[in-house]
Structure formats: C-alpha cells, structure tokens
DSSP file (Angstrom, degrees, kcal/mol; ACC not computed):
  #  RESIDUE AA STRUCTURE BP1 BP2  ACC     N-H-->O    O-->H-N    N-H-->O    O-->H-N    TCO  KAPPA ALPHA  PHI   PSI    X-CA   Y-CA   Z-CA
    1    1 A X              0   0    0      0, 0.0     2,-0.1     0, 0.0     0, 0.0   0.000 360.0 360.0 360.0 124.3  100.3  128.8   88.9
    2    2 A X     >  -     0   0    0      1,-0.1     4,-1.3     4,-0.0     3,-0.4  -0.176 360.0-103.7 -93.3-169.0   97.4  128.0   91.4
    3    3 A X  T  4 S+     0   0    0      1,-0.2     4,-0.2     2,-0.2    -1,-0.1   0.767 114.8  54.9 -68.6 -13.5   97.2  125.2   93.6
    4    4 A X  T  > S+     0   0    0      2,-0.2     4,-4.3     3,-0.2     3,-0.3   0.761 109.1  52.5 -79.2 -37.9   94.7  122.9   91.5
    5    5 A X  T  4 S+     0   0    0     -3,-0.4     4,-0.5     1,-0.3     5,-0.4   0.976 110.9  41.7 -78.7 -61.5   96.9  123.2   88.6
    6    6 A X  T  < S+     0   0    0     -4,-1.3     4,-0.3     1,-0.2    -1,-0.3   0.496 108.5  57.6 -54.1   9.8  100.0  122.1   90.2
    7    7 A X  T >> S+     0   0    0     -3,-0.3     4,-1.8    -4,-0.2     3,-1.0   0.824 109.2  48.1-107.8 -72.6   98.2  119.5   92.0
    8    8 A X  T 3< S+     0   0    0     -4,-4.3     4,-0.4     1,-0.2     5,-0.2   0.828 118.0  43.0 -25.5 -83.9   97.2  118.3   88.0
    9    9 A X  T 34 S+     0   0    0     -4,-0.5     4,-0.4     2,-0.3    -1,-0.2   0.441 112.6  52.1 -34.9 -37.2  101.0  118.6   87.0
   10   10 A X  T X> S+     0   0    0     -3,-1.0     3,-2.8    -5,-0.4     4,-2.0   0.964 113.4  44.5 -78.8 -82.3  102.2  116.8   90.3
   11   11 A X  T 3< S+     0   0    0     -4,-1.8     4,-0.3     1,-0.3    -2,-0.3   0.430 111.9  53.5 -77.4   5.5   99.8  113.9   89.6
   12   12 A X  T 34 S+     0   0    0     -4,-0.4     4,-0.4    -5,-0.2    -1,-0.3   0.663 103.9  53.3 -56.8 -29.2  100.8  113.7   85.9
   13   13 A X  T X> S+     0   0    0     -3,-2.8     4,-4.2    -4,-0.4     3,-1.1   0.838 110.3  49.3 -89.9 -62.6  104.2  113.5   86.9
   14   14 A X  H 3X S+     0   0    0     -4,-2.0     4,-1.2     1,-0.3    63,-0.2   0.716 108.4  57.1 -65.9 -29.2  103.1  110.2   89.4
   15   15 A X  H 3> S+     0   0    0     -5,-0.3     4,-0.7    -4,-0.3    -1,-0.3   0.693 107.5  41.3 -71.1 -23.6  101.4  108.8   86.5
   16   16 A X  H X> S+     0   0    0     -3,-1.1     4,-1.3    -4,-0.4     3,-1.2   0.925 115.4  54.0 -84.2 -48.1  104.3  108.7   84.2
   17   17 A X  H >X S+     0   0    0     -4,-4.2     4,-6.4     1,-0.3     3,-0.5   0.884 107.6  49.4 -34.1 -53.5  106.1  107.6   86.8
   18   18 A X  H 3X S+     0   0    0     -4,-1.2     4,-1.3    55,-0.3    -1,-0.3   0.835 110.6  47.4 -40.8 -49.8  103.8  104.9   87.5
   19   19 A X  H << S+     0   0    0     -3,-1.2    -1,-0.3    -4,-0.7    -2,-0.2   0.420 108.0  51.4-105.2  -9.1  103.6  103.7   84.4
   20   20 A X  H XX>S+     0   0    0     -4,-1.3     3,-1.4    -3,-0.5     4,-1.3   0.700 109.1  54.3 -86.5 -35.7  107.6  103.5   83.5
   21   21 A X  H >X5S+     0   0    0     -4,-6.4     4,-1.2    -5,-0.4     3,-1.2   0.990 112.4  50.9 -63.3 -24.9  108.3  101.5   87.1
   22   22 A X  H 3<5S+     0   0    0     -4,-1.3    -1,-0.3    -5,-0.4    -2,-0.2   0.433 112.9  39.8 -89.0  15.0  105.5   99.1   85.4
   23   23 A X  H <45S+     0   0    0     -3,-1.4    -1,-0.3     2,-0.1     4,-0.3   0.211 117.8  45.2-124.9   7.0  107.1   98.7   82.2
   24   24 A X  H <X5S+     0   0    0     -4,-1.3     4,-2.8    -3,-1.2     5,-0.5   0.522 108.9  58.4 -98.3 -63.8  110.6   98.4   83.5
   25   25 A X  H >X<S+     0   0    0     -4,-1.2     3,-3.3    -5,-0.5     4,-1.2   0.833 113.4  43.9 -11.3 -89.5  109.0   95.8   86.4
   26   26 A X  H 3> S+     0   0    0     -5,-0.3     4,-2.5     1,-0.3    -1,-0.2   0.877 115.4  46.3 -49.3 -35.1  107.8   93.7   82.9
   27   27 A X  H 3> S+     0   0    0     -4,-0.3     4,-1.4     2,-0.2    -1,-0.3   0.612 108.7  50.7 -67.0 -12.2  111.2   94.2   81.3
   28   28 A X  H <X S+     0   0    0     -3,-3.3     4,-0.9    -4,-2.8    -3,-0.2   0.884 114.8  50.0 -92.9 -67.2  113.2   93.1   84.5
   29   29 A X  H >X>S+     0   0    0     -4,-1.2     3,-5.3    -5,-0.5     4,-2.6   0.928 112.5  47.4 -27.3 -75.6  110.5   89.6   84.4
   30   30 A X  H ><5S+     0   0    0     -4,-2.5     3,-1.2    -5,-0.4     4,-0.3   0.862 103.9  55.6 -38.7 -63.0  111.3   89.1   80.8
   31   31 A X  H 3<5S+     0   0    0     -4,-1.4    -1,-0.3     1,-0.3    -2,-0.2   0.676 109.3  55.3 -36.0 -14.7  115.3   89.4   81.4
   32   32 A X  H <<5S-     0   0    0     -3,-5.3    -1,-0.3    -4,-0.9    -2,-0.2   0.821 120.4-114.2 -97.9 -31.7  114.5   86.5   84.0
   33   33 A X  T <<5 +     0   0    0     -4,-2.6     2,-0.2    -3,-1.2    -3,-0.2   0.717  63.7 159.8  97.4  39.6  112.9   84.4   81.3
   34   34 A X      < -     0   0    0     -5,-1.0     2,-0.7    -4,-0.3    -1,-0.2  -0.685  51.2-105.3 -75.8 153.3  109.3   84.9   83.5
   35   35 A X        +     0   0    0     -2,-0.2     2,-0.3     2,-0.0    -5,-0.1  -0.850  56.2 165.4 -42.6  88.1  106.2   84.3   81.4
   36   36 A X        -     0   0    0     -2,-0.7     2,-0.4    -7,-0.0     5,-0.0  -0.921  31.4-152.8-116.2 151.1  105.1   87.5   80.8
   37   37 A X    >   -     0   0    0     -2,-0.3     3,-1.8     1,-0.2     4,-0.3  -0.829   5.2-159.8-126.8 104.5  102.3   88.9   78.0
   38   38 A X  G >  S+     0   0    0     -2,-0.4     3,-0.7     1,-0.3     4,-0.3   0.797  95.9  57.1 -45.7 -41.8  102.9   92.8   77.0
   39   39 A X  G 3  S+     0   0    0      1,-0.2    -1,-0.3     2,-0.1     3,-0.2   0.690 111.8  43.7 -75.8 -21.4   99.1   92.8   75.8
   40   40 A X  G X> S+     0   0    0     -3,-1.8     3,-3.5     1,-0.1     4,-0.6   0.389  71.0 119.2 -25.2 -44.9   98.0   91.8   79.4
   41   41 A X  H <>  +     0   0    0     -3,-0.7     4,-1.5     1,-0.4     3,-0.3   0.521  66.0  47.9 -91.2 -26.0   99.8   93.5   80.9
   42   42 A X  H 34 S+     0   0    0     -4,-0.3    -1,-0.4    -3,-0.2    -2,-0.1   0.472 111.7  48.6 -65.2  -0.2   97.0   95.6   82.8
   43   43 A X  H <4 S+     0   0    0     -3,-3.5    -2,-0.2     2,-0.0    -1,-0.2   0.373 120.7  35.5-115.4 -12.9   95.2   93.1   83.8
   44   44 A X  H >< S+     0   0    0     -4,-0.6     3,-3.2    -3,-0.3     4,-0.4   0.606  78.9 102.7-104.0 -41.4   98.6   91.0   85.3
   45   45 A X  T 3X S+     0   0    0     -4,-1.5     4,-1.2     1,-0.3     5,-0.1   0.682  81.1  53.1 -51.3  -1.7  100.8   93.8   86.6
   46   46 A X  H 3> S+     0   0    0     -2,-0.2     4,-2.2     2,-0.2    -1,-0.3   0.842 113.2  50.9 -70.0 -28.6   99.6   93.0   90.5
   47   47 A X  H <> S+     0   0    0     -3,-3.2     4,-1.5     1,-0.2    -2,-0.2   0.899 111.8  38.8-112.1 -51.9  100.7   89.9   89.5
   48   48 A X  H  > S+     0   0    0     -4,-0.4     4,-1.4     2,-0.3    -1,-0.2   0.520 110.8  58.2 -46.6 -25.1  104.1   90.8   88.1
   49   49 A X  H  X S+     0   0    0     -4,-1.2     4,-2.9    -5,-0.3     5,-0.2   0.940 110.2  45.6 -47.3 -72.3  104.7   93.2   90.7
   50   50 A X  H  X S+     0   0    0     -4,-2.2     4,-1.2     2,-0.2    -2,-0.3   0.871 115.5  46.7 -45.0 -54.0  104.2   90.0   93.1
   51   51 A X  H >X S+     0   0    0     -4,-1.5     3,-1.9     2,-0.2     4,-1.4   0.974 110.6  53.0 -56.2 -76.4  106.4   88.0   90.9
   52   52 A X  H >X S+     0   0    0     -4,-1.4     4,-2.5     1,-0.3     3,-2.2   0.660 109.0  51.2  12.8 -84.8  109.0   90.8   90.8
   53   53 A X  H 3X S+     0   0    0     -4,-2.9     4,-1.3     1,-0.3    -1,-0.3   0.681 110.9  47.9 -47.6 -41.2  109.0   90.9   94.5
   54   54 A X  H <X S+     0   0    0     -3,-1.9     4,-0.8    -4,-1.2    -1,-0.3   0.603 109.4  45.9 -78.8 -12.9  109.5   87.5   94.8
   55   55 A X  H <X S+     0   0    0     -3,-2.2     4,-4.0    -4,-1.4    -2,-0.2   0.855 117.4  41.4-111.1 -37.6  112.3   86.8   92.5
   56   56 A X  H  X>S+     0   0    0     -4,-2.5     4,-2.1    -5,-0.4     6,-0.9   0.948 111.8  59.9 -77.7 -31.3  114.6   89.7   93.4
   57   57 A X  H  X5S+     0   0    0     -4,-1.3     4,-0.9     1,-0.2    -1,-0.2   0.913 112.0  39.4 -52.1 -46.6  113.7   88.9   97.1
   58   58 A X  H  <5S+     0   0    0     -4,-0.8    -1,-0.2    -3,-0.2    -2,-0.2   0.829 118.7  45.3 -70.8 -39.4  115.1   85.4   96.6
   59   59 A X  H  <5S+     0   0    0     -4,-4.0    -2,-0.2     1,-0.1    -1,-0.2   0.953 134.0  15.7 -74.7 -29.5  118.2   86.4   94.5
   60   60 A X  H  <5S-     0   0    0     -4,-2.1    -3,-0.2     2,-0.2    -2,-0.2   0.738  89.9-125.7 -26.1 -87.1  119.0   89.3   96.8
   61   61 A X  S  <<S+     0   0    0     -4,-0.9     2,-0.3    -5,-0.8    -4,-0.2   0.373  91.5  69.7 106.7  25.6  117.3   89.0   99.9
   62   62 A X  S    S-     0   0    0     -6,-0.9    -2,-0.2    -5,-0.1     3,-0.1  -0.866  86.6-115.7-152.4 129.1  116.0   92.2   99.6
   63   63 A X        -     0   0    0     -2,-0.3   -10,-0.1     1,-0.1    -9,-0.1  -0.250  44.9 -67.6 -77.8 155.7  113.4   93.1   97.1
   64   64 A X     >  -     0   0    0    -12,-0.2     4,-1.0     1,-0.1     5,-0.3   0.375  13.3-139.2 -77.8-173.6  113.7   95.4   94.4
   65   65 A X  H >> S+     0   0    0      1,-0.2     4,-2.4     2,-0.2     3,-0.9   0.957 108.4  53.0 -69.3 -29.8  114.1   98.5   94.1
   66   66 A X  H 3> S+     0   0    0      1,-0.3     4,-2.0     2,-0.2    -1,-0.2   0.741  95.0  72.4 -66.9 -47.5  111.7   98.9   91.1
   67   67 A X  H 3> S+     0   0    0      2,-0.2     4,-1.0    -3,-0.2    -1,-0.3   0.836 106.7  43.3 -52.8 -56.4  108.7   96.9   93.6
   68   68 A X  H <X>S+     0   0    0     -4,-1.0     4,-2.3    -3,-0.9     5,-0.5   0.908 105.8  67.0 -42.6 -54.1  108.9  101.0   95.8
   69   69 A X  H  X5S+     0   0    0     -4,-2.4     4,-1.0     1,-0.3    -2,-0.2   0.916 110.6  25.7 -40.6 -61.1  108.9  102.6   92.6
   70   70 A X  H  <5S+     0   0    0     -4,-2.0    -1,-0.3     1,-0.2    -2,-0.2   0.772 118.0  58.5 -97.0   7.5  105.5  101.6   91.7
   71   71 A X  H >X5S+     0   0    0     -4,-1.0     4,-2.3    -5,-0.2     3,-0.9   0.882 118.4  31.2 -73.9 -35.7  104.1  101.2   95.2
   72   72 A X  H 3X5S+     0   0    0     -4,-2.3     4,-1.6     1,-0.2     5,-0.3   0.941 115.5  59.8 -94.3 -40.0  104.9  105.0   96.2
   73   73 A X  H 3X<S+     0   0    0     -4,-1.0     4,-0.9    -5,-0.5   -55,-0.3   0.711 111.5  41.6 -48.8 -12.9  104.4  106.2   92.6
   74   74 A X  H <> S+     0   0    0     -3,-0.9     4,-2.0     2,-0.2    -2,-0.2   0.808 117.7  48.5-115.7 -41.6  100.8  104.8   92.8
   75   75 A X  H  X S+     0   0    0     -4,-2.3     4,-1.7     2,-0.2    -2,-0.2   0.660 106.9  51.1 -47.4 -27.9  100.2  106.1   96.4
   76   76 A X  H >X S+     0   0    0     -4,-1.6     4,-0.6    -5,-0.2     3,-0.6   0.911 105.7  57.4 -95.5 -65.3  101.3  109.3   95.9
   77   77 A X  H >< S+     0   0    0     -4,-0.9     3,-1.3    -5,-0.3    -2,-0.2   0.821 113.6  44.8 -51.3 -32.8   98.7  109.7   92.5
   78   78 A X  H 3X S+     0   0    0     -4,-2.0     4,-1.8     1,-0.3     5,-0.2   0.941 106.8  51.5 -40.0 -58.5   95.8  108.8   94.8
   79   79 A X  H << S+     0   0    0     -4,-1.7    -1,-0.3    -3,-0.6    -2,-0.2   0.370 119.9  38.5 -72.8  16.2   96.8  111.0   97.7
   80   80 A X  T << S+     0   0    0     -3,-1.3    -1,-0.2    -4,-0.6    -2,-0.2   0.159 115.7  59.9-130.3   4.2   97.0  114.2   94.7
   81   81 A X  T  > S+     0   0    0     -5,-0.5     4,-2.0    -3,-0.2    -2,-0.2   0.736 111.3  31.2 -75.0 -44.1   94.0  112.5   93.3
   82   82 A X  H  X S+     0   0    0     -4,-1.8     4,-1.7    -5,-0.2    -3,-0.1   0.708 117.6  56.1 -95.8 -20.5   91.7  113.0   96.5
   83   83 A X  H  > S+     0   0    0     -5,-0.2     4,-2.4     2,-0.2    -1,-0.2   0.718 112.2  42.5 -96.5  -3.7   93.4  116.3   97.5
   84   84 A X  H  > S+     0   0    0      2,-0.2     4,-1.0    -4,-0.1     5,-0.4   0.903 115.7  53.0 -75.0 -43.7   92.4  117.9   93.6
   85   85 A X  H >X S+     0   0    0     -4,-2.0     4,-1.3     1,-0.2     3,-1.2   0.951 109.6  45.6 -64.5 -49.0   89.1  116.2   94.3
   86   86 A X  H >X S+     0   0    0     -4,-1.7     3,-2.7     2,-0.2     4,-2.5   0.990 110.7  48.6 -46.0 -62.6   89.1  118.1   97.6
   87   87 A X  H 3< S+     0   0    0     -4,-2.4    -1,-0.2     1,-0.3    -2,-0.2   0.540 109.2  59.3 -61.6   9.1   90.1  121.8   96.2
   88   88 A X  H << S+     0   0    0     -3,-1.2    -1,-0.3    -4,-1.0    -2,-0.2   0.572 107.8  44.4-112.4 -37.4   87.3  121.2   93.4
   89   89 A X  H <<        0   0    0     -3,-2.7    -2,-0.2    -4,-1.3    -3,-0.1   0.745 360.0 360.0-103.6 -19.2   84.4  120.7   96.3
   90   90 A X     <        0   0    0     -4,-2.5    -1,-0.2     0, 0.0    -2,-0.1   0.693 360.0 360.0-101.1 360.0   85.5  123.5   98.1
C-alpha cells in the first residue's frame, strides 16, 4: 500500500469518526431535552457542540468527553487532508 493511499484510508477513518462523535453529540443534547433539529443538523453542529460543552461542563465540571472526539477527529482529517494534498503536488 503506498503512502497516498493510506493517507485516503487514514482520513476516511477521521471522517467516520467525525461524523459518529457528531451524531452521538446530538443524541447526548436530545437525552437532555435540548432543542435540537436532526435535519439541521449541519448547519447547527458548532452550535451543539457549544451547547454540549456547556451542559456537561456545568453538570460535571469538566466537559465531555464526546466535545475531544469531534475536535481531534476533525483536526486530524485536515492535517491528512493537506498532507494528501501535499504528496499529490509533489
């Protein structure tokens, strides 16, 4: 396997990731009784994230775990985004 392709495979990987911490994220809101809209839900999820953050922060005093999940999950497909982008221009 060369390096382009696991670099694809890698940043598939980040994307499902991505996209289960943001649909557990909206199911953790809902269990609170948040106003949340599943059809929306791309256009909100900074904004559920931010709620998120705020309600476990307050019950807790530590925010959740779920709030890492998609911060590093979404960080990490950028940085395998920009280094495919790289091994493609050189």
């Amino acid at each position: 396997m060369d390096a382009s392709m696991l670099l694809m495979v890698s940043l598939l990987c980040c994307a499902a990731w991505h996209v289960t911490a943001s649909m557990l994220i909206f199911a953790s809101l809902q269990r609170r009784n948040e106003p949340v809209s599943f059809l929306l839900l791309r256009f909100y999820i900074l904004r559920y994230v931010s709620r998120y953050a705020e309600l476990t922060s307050e019950e807790t005093g530590r925010v959740g775990p779920l709030f890492y999940h998609y911060i590093i999950s979404i960080n990490l497909a950028a940085l395998l985004a920009g280094a495919l982008v790289l091994i493609h221009l050189l």
